[in-house]
N, C-alpha and C positions, 0 to 999 in steps of 0.2 A: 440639485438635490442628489441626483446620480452621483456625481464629484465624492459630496460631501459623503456617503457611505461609504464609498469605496476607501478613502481616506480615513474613514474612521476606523472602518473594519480592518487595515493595515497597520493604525497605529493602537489599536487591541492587542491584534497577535501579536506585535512586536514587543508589548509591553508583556503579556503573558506570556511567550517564551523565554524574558529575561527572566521573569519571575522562579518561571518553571524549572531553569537551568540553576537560580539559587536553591532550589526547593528538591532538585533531584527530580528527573523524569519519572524515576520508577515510582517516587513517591506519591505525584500527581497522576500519573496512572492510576495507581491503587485506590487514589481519593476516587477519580472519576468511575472506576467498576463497582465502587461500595457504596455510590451515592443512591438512596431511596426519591427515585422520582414523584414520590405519592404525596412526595412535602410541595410539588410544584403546584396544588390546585391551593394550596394556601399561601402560596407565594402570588399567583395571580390574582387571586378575590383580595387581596390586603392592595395591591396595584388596584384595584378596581375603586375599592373604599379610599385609597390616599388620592386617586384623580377625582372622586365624584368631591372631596373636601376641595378641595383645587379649585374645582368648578363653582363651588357654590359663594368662597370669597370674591371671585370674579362677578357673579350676578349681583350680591350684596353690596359690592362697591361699584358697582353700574347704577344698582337703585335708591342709593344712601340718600338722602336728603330730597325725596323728591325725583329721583331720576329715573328713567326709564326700567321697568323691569322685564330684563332677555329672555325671561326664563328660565328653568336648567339648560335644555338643549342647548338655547343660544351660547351660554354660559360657559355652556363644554365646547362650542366651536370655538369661543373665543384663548380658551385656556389650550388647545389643541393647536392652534394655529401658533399661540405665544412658543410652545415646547414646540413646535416644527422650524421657525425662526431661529430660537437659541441651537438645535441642533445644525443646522448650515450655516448662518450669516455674523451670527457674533459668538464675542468670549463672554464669560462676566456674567452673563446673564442680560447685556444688552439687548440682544432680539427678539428675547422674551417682552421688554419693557417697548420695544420700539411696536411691536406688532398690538401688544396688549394698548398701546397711545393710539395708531391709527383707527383702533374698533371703536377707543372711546371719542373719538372726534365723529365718526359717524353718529354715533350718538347723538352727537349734535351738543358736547360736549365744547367750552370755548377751550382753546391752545393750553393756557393757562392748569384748568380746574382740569384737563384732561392727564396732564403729566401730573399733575398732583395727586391723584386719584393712582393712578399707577404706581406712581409711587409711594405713596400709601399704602396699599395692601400687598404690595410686595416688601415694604416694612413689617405691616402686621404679621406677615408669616415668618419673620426672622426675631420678632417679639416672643412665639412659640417657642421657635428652634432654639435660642440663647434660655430660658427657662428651663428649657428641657434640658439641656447641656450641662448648666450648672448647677442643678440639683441633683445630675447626675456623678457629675465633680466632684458635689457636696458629700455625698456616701461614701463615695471610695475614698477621698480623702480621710473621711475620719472612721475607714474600715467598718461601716454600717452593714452593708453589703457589696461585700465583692472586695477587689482589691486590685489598686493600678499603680506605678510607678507615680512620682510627685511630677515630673517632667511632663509627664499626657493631665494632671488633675490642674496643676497651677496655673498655668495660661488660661484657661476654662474660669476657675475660678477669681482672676485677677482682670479681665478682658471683659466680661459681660457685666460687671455692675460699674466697671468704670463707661462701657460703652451706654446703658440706663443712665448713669449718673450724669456724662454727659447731652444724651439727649432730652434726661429731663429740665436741665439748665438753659438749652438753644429754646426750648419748644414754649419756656413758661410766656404768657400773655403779654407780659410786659418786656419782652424783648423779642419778641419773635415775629413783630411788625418790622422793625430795621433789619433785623438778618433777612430779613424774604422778598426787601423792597428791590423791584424790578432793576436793571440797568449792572453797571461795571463790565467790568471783563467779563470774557467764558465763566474764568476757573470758580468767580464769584456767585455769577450766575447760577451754575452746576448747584455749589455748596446751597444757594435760598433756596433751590428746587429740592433738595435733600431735606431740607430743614424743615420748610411745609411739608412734606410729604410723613415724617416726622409730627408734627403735627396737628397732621390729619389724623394721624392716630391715635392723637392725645385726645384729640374732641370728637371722634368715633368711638373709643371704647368703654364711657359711662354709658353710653346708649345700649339700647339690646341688639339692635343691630350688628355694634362692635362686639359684643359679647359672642353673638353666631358666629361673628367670624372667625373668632379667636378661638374656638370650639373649632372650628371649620378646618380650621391651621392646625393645631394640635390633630384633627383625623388625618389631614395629609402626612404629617411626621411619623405620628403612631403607623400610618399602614405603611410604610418605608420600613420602618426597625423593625415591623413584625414580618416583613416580605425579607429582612436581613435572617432574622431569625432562624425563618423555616429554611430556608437553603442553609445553613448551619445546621440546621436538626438534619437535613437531607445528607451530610457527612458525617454526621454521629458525632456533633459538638454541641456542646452549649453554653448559657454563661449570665451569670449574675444581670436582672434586669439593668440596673445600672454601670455596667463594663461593656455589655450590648449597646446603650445607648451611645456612649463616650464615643465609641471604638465607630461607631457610623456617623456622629456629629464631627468627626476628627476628618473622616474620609471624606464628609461631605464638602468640608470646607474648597479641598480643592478646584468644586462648580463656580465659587466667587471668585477665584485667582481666574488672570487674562487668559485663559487657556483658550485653545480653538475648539470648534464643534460640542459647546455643552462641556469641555473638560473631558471629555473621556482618553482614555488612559493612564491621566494623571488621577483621575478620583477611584478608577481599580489598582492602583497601585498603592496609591492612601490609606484607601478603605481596607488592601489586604495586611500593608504592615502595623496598619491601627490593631487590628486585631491578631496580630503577633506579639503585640506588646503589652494584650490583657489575658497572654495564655494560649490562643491557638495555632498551632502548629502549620508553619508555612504553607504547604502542599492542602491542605482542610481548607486553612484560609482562602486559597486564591482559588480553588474552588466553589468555592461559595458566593466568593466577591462575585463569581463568574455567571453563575444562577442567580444572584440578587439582580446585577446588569444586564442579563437579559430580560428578566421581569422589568425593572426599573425603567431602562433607558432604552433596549432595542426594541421590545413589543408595542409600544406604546410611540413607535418612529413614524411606521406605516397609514396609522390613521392621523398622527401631526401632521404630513406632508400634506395628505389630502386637505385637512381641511387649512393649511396655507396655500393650497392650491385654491379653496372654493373661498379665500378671503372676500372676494367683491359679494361676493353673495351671502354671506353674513354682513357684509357692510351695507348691503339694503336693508336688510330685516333688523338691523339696529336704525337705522333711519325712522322705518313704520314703525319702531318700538316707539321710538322719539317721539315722533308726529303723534301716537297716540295716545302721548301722556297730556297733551298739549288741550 
């Protein structure tokens, strides 16, 4: 875990001095002496609000159908422990999905319905994100509010209804028996496990249960763009709700690319030329990126590691959850 900070923390700086050195020292100076610190307690309570939604899809796809319910706390160790994993051990967001599969087998959870459930609601929150995204598209494309070049609007808007359209095609009932049937290769395998998990979504969210969660998912994104926000208001920028969202759904992407450690440095590099490209000026930008990131992604390091450090012992207390559904 040590390693992995140290390492991260080197490929930070590195990324923001390049930045920097585009941007002009003096200018990023200037940013950093004129930024209002007072925007930072609304940059933490929106991190506060985006993990307690985090947490509460977590518990809701622990207890869906019958399943044990963790409670919040448990809820928040589990989601704690997934974001402690993807910060050290994977890219992609593997470590997230590997740590959030081991919680649900304690559970007592079979092999199966446990990776399907993970991935499920790690589905369900990119059902949010992609709505969000290209409704956001949808505005600036047709100059409703705000205004983006077609390069940042049309991949948004060409990419999310084709990715719907295909998952509504895998998932329908009457094919989605043979995509999911056990056995072939890895690569086959992988794809049934994607497909169900897809799936899972489909038949989670007529229910109310899918509905909380999707509510749940939308508060996690919403407190991200509003913790984007206020470190932008804390430079004395700001920007059309729909140019705010693009400009961080743009940045965000590079957490799903193979990247090491959670992506960081490639998603403060993203995040800040996203938001060059709806108007703000280099040195603002990567400033801000830089107060979003540490709300975001450093604060929020310290109590991950813990509790992948106290994983066994949430892996009891999902056991007695289990046992006392029983």
């Amino acid at each position: 875990m040590a390693l992995g900070v140290v390492v991260a923390v080197l490929v930070v700086v590195g990324v923001g001095l390049l930045i920097a050195r585009a941007a002009g020292f003096a200018e990023v100076r200037d940013a950093i002496e004129q930024a209002d610190s007072t925007w930072f307690l609304v940059c933490f309570v929106a991190q506060v609000a985006a993990l307690g939604g985090y947490a509460a899809v977590v518990r809701e796809a622990l207890r869906w159908d019958n399943g044990p319910d963790p409670g919040f706390g448990l809820g928040a160790h589990v989601m704690l422990a997934s974001i402690g994993a993807t910060r050290v051990f994977a890219a992609g967001g593997a470590g997230a999905i590997a740590a959030a599969y081991w919680c649900f087998r304690r559970a007592c959870f079979a092999q199966r319905e446990a990776l399907v459930r993970v991935l499920g609601f790690n589905t369900l929150f990119y059902v949010a994100f992609g709505v969000g995204a290209w409704v956001a598209a949808l505005f600036l494309a047709l100059g409703i509010w705000g205004d983006a070049p077609l390069a940042l609007t049309v991949p948004w808007l060409a990419l999310i209804p084709f990715c719907f359209a295909a998952a509504a095609f895998v998932t329908q009932p009457a094919r989605v028996g043979g995509l999911t049937a056990p056995g072939g290769l890895m690569v086959h395998r992988g794809l049934a496990y994607a497909i169900s998990g897809a799936a899972w979504v489909r038949d989670v969210l007529p229910h109310p249960a899918g509905r909380r969660s999707l509510l749940w998912s939308l508060l996690y994104w919403a407190g991200n763009v509003v913790c984007l926000w206020a470190a932008l208001s804390s430079v004395g920028q700001s920007l059309p709700v729909p140019e705010l969202v693009l400009a961080f759904a743009t940045g965000h992407v590079a957490t799903i690319l193979p990247l090491p450690l959670g992506g960081v440095g490639g998603v403060d590099a993203a995040m800040t030329y996203a938001l060059t490209v709806v108007g703000v000026s280099l040195a603002p930008a990567l400033v801000a990126v830089a107060v979003y990131r540490l709300f975001a992604f450093w604060a929020p390091t310290i109590p991950a590691f813990v509790a992948l450090a106290l994983m066994p012992r949430a892996g009891r207390r999902l056991e007695q959850a289990a046992a006392a559904r029983v």
